[in-house]
C-alpha positions in Angstrom: 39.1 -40.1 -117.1 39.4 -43.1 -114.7 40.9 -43.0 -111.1 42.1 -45.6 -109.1 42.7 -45.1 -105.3 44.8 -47.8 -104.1 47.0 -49.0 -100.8 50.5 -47.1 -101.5 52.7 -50.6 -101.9 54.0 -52.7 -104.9 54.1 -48.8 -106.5 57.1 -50.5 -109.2 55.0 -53.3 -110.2 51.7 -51.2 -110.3 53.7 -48.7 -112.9 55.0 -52.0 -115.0 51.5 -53.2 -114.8 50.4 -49.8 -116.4 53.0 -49.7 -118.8 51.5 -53.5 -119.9 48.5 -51.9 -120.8 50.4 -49.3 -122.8 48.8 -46.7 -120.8 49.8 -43.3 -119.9 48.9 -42.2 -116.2 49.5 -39.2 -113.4 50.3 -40.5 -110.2 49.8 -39.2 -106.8 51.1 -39.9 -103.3 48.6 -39.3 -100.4 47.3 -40.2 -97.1 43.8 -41.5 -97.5 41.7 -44.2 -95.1 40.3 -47.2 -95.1 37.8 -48.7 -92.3 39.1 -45.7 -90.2 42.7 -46.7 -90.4 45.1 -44.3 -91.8 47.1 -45.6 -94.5 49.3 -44.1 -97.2 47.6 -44.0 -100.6 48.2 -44.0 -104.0 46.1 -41.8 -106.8 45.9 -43.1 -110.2 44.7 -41.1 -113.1 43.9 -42.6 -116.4 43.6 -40.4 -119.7 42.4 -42.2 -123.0 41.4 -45.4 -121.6 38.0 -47.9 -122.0 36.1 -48.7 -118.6 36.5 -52.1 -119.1 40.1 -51.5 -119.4 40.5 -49.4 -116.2 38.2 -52.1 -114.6 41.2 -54.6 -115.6 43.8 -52.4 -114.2 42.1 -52.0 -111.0 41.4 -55.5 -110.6 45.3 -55.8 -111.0 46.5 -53.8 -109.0 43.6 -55.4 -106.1 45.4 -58.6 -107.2 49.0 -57.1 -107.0 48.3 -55.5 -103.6 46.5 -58.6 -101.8 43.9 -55.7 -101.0 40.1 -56.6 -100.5 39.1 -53.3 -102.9 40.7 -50.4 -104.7 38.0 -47.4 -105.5 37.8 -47.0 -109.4 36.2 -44.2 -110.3 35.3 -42.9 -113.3 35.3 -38.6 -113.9 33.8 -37.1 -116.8 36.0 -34.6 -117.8 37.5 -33.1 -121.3 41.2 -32.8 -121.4 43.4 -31.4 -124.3 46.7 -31.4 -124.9 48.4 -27.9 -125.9 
């Protein structure tokens, strides 16, 4: 699984850039911070998905966002559905 931990803005074109990529995704509101500013966050979770393209989405949404960075993180975990 891949997050992405990104600045909570352009949240309607960061779920049509998802859906681009045909990806499914859990999304999470939060406070996080960045260079000790507070700032309201977005958590992006990515099932079923290739590093390089979670790489591509985070560089997206960095794009999409003006931001300097996004975190992309990748979390080994196994996940089934029941």
């Amino acid at each position: 699984m891949y997050r992405i931990v990104t600045e909570n803005k352009n949240v309607d074109a960061i779920k049509k850039l998802l859906g681009s990529f045909g990806l499914d995704y859990t999304m999470y509101y939060c406070e996080g911070s960045w260079r000790l500013q507070s700032e309201s966050s977005v958590v992006i979770e990515l099932e079923r998905t290739s590093e390089d393209i979670a790489e591509m989405v985070a560089e997206s949404i960095k794009e999409t966002n003006d931001q300097e960075s996004v975190l992309l993180q990748n979390m080994p975990v196994t996940s089934r559905l029941v």
